[in-house]
C-alpha positions in Angstrom: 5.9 46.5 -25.3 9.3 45.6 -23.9 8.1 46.8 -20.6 4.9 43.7 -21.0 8.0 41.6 -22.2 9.8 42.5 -19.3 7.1 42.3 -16.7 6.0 38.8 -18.1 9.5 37.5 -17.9 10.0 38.5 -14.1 6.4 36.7 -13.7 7.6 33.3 -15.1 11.0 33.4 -13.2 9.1 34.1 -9.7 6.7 31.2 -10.8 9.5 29.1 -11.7 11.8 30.0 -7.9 8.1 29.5 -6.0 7.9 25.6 -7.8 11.4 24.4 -7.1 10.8 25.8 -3.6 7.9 23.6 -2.7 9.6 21.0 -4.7 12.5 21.8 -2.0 10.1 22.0 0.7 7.8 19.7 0.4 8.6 16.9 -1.7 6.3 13.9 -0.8 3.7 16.6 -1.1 4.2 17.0 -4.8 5.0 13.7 -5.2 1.5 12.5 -4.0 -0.4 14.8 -5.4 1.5 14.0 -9.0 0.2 10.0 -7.9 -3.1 11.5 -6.9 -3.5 13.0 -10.3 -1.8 10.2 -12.6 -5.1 8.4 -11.2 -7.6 11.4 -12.0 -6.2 11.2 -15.6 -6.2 7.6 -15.9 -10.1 8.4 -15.4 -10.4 7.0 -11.6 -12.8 9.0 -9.9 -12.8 10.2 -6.6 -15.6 9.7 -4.4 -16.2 9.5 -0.7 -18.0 6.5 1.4 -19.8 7.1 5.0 -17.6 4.6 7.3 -17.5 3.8 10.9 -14.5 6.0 10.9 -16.0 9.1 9.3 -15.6 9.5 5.4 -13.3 7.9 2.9 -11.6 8.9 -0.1 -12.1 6.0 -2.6 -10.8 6.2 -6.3 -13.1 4.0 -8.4 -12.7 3.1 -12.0 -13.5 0.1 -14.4 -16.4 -2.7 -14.9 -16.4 -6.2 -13.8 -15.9 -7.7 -10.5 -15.0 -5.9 -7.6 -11.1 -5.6 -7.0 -10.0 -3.6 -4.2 -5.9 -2.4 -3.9 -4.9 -1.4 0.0 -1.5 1.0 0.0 0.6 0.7 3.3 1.6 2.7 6.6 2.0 6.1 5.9 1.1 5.9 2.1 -2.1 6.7 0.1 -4.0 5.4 -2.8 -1.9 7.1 -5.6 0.4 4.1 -4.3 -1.3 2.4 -7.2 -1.5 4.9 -9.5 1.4 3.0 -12.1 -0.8 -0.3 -11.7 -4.7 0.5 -11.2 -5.1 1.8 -14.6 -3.9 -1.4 -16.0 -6.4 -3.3 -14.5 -9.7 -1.3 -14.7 -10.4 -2.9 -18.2 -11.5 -6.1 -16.8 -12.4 -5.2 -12.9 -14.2 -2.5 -10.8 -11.3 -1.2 -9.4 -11.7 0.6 -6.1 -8.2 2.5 -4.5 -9.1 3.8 -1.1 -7.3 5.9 1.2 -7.2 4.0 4.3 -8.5 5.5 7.4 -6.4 8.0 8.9 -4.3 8.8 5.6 -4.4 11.2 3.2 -8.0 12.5 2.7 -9.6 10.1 4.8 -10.8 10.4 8.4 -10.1 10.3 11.0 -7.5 13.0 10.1 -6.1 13.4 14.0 -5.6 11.2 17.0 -4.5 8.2 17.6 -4.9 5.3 14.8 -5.9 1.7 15.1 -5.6 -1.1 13.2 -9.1 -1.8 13.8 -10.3 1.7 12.7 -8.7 0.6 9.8 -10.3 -2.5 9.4 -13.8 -1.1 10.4 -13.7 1.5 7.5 -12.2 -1.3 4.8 -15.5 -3.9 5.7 -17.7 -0.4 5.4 -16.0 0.6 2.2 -16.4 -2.9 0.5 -19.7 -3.2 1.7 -20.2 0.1 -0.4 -18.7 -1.0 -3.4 -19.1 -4.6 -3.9 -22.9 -5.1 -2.0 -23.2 -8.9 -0.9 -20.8 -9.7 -3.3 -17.5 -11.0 -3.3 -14.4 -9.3 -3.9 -10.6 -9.2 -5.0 -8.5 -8.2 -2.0 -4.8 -6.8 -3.2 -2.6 -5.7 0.3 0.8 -4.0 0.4 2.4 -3.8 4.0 0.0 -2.6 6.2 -2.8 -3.2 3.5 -2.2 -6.9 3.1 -2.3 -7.0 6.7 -5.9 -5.5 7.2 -6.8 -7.6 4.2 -6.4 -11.0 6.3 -8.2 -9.7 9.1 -11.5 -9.0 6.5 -11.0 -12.3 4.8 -10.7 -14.4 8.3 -13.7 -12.2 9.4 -15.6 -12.2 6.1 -14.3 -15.3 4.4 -17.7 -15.6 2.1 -17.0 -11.8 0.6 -13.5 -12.6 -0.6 -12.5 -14.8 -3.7 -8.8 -14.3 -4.2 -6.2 -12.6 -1.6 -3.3 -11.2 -2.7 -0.9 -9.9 0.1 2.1 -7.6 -1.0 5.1 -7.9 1.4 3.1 -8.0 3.9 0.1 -9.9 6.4 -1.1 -10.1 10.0 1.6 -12.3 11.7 4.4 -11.2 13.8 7.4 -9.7 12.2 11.2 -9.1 13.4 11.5 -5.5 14.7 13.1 -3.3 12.3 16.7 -2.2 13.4 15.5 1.5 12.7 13.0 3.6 14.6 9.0 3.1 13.5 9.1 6.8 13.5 11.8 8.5 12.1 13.3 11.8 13.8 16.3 12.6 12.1 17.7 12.3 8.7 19.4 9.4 9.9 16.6 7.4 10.6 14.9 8.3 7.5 18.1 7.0 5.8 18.1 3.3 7.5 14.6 3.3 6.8 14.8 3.9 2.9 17.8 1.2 3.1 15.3 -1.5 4.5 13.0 -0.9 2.4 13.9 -0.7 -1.5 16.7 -2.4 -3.2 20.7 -1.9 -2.9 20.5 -1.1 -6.4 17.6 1.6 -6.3 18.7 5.4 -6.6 18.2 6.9 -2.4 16.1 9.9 -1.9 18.1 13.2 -1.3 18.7 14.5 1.9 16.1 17.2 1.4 13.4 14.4 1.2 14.5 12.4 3.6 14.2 15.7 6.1 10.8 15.9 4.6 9.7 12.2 5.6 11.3 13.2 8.9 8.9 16.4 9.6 5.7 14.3 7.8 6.4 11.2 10.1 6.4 13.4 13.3 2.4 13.9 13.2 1.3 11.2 10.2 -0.4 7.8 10.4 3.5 5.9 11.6 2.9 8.6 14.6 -0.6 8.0 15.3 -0.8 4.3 14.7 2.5 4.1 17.2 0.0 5.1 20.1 -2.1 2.1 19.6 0.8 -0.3 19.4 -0.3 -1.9 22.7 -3.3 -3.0 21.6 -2.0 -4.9 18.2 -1.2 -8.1 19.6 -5.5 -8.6 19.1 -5.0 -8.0 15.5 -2.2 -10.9 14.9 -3.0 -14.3 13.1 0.3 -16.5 14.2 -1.9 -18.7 15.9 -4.4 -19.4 13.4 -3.4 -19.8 9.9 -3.7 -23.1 9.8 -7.3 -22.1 9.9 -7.6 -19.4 7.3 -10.3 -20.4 4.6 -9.0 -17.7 1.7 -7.2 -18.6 -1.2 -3.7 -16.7 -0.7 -1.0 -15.6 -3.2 2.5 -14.0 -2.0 3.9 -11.5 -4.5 7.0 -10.4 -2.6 10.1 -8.4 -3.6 13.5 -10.4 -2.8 15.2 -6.7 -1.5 12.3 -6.2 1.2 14.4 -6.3 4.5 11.8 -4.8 6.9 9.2 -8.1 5.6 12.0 -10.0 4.2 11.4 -13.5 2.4 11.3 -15.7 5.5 8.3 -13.6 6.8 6.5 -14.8 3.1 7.9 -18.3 4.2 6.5 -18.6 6.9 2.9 -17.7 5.6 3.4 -19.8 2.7 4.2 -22.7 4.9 1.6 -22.4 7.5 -1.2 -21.3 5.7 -3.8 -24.2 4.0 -3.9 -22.7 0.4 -0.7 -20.2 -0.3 1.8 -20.0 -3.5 4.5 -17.5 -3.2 6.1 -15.5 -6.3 8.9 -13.3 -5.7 10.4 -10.0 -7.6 14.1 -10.0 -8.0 15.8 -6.3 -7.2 12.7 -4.8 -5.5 11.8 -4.2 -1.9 9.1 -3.8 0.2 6.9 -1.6 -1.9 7.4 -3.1 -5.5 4.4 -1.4 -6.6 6.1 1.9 -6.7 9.6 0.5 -6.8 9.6 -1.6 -9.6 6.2 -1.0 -10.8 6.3 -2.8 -14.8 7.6 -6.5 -13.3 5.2 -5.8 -10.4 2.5 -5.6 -13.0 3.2 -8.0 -14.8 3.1 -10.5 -12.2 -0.2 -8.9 -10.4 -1.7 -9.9 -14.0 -0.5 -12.9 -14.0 -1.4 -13.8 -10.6 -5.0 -13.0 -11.1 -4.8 -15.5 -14.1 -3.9 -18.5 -12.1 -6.7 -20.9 -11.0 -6.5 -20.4 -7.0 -4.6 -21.7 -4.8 -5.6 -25.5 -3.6 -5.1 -27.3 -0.4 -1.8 -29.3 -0.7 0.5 -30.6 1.2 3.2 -28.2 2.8 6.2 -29.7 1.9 5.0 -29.2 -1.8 4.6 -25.8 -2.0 6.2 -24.0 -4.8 7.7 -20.8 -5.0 7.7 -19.2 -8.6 10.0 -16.2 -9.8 9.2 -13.1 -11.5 11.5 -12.2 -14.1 
């Protein structure tokens, strides 16, 4: 008996040194997967949809019309894993992986933000069939949103872009693909709050050896063809609806970048979040939810004149 005791104790403790080690190891590993799986048990399931750009992981939950939520560079569905469960009682929620991340194809060479776009118009037209749909955008994600809506602006009803959108920005004063610790470090400072606890240094080694060979990497080899997929020159234009929900602390898409697409757009009201950066949905995830709901409770967006449009708070 005490030898069972014994070997059953030795068992746990090797269990135990083998999890902080990947903990150690791999941190943004166990974080997504932990993202991945609040989603599973929120009762999201995963399924995958034939694209242009090979198949995509899509996380699919909820009744009601079709409401689509589009995570950013380098990220992956269970971005929205603290805010899609929230809204599945009144929408078909649908939580892709965007090409080239996570589960989705293509997994190697380089990425484009028109294989992006290629595989969102496939993936909606799986979802929502020649109906309209909700389009929610963080970074990168609100960026590929504009480009369906300008293409496709009879399939989309509201637009909601997240710190982000298809204009030119200021170039960061960090490097689009980390390679030290360093760099990982200025990075994290741009983009989440003063206030906000920083990731250790064995995470930010982590984002470091990730970065090397992820979708910053691979998208970074298409950069000279992005120009194609910028809107600067045609907002005044743009037939969609658009809400701004923006987080004041964002300094790689700070607040002029929202004020400028508030101002040039036809239809645009902008709401900012106080102490949260440039993913709020992760960040500061209960006064981002609370002002996603309330955004998709406001009549749209009308035509007005620019010099009258308001800018509301988040508290």
């Amino acid at each position: 008996m005490k030898k069972l005791v014994f070997a059953f104790g030795f068992l746990l403790i090797l269990v135990i040194l083998a999890f902080v080690f990947v903990v150690w190891r791999y941190p943004l590993a166990v974080f997504n997967w932990n993202n991945r799986r609040m989603l599973k048990n929120a009762g999201f399931q995963k399924t995958q949809v034939d694209t242009a750009a090979g198949k995509q992981t899509v996380w699919v939950a909820g009744t009601g019309d079709t409401l689509l939520l589009l995570h950013g560079l380098g990220d992956h569905g269970g971005s929205w894993s603290n805010i899609a469960p929230q809204l599945k009682s009144q929408y078909h929620v649908v939580v892709p992986d965007l090409a080239g991340h996570a589960e989705s194809a293509p997994a190697e060479g380089p990425l484009s933000v028109g294989t992006v776009l290629a595989a969102l118009s496939d993936i909606i037209d799986h979802e929502s069939p020649g109906k309209p749909v909700i389009l929610v955008g963080n970074s990168l994600g609100a960026w590929v949103a504009m480009l369906y809506a300008e293409k496709h602006p009879d399939r989309v009803t509201r637009l909601v872009l997240v710190d982000g959108g298809a204009v030119k920005g200021e170039t960061p004063a960090y490097a689009h693909v980390p390679s030290s610790r360093e760099d990982a470090r200025k990075m994290f400072d741009a983009v989440i709050d003063a206030g906000s606890p920083r990731p250790s240094d064995f995470v930010l080694d982590d984002i470091v050896r990730q970065a090397q060979h992820g979708p910053m990497a691979r998208m970074a080899q298409t950069a000279p063809e992005m120009q194609q997929y910028l809107m600067d020159d045609r907002l005044a234009t743009f037939k969609t609806p658009v809400d701004l929900l923006w987080g004041e602390s964002d300094r790689l898409m700070p607040l002029v970048y929202a004020q400028k697409l508030r101002n040039d757009l036809i239809a645009a009201r902008l709401t900012t979040l106080p102490r949260c950066g440039h993913v709020p949905q992760q960040e500061c995830p209960k006064a981002f939810g609370a002002a996603l709901a309330q955004i998709l409770g406001y009549p749209l967006p009308e035509p007005r004149p620019l010099a009258e449009t308001p800018v509301e708070k988040s508290r």
